[in-house]
C-alpha positions as CSV (number, residue, x, y, z in Angstrom):
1,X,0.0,0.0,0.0
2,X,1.4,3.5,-0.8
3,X,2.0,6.2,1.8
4,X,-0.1,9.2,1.8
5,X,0.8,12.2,2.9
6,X,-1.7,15.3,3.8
7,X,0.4,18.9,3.1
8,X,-1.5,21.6,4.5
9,X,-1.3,25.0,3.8
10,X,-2.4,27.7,5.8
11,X,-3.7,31.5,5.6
12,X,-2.9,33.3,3.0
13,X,-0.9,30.8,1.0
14,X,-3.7,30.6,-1.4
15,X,-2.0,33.9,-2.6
16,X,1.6,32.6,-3.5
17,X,2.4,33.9,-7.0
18,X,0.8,37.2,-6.2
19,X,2.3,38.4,-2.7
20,X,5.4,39.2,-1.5
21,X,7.0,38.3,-4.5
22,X,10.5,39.4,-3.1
23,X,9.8,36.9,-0.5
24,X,7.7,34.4,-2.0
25,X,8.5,34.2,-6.1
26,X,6.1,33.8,-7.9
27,X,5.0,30.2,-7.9
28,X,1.5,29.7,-6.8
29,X,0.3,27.4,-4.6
30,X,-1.2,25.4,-7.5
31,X,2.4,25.5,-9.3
32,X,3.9,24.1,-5.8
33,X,0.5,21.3,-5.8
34,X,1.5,20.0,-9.3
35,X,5.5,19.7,-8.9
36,X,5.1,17.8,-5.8
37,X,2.5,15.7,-7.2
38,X,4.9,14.8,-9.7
39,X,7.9,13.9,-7.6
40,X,5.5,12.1,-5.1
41,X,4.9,9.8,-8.0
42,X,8.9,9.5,-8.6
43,X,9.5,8.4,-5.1
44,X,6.4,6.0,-4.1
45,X,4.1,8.1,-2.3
46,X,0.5,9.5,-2.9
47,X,0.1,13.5,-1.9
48,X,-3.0,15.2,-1.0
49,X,-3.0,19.3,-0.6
50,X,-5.9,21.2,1.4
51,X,-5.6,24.9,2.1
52,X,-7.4,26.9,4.3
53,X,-7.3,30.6,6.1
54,X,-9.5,29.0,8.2
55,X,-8.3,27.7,11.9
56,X,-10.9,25.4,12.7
57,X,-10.4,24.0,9.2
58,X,-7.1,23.0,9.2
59,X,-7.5,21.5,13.0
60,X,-10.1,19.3,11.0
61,X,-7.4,18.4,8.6
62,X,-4.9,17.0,11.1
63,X,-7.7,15.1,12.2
64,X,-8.5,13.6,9.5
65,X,-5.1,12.3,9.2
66,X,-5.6,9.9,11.7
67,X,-7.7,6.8,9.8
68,X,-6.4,7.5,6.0
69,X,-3.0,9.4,5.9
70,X,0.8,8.3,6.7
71,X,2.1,11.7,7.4
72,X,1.8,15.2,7.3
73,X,3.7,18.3,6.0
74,X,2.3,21.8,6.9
75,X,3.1,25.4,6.5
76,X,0.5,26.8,9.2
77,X,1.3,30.6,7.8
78,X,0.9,32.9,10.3
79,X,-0.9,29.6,13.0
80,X,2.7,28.6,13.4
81,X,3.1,31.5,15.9
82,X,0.0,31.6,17.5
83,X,-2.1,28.2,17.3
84,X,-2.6,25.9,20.4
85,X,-5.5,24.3,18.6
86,X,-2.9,23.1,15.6
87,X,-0.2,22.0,18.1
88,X,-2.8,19.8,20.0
89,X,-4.1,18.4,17.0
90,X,-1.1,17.4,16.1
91,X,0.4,15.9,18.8
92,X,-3.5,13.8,19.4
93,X,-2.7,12.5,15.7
94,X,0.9,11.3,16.3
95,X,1.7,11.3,12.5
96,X,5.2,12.1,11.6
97,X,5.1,15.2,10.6
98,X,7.1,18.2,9.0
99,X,6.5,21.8,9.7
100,X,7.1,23.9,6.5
101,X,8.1,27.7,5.9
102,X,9.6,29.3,3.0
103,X,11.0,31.9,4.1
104,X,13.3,31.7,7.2
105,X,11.4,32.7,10.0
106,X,14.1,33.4,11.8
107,X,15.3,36.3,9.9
108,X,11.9,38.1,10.2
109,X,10.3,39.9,12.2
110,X,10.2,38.8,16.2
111,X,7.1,37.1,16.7
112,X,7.8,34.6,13.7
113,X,10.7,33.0,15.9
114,X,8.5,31.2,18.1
115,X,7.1,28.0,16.3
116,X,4.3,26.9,18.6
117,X,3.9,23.9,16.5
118,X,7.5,22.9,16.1
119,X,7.1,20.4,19.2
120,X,4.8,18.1,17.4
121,X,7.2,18.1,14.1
122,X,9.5,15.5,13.4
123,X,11.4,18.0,11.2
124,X,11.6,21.4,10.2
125,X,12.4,22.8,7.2
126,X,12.8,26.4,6.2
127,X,14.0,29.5,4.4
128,X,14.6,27.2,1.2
129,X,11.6,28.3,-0.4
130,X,8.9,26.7,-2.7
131,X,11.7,23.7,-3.0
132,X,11.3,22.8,0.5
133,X,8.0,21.2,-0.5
134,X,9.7,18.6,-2.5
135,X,12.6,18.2,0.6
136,X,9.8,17.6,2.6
137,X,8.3,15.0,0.5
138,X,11.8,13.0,0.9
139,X,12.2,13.9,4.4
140,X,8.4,12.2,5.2
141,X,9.4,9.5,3.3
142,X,12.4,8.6,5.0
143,X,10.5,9.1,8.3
144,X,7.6,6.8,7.4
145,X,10.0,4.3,6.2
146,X,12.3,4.0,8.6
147,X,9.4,3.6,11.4
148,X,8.3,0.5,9.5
């Protein structure tokens, strides 16, 4: 049976291609969707993307992880800095799981240095932009398959 893996995306990553470009590019989230769907093919494993500005949604997501998914990658956006409810869904799911930025928070502002979620991931990846999407495909993989 192939792995799947869950990448969510958080608020206001549905405007990748169009914000920020100086920090961002110009890749849209749709761009990112298909070039990992194509190296998730290349290396064995089945990728699902959700998106969501949207707290309570993305709480949902995690959960849903929990019956049908292997792993999960997430960039929470801005819930990285400030969401309980996404840490404890997280660590009630106990999927491997890789927290996502593309930019590195740690050369931003202040507030963006505290990962709240960052205790439930099993890596962390950042400030390699859109590529770190496909280095977190690998980096799930290995997890996953080393655990079995």
């Amino acid at each position: 049976m192939s792995q799947k893996i869950l990448v969510i995306n958080g608020p206001n990553l549905n405007l990748l291609g169009t914000r920020e470009k100086e920090k961002y590019g110009n890749i849209s989230l749709g761009d990112i969707k298909n070039k990992c769907e194509i190296h998730s093919k290349k290396i064995g494993i089945q990728v699902e993307f959700k998106q969501s500005n949207v707290e309570g949604e993305i709480v949902n997501f995690i959960q849903e992880t929990r019956k049908n998914y292997h792993g999960i990658i997430i960039n929470a956006g801005g819930y990285t800095h400030t969401s309980v409810a996404i840490l404890d869904a997280l660590l009630a799911v106990k999927k491997p799981t890789i927290e996502l930025h593309i930019t590195n928070i740690y050369k931003r502002e202040d507030f963006r240095h505290k990962s709240l979620i960052s205790k439930a991931a099993s890596g962390i990846i950042c400030g390699l932009g859109v590529d770190g999407y496909i280095m977190a495909l690998n980096g799930i993989k290995k997890i996953i398959d080393n655990e079995n």
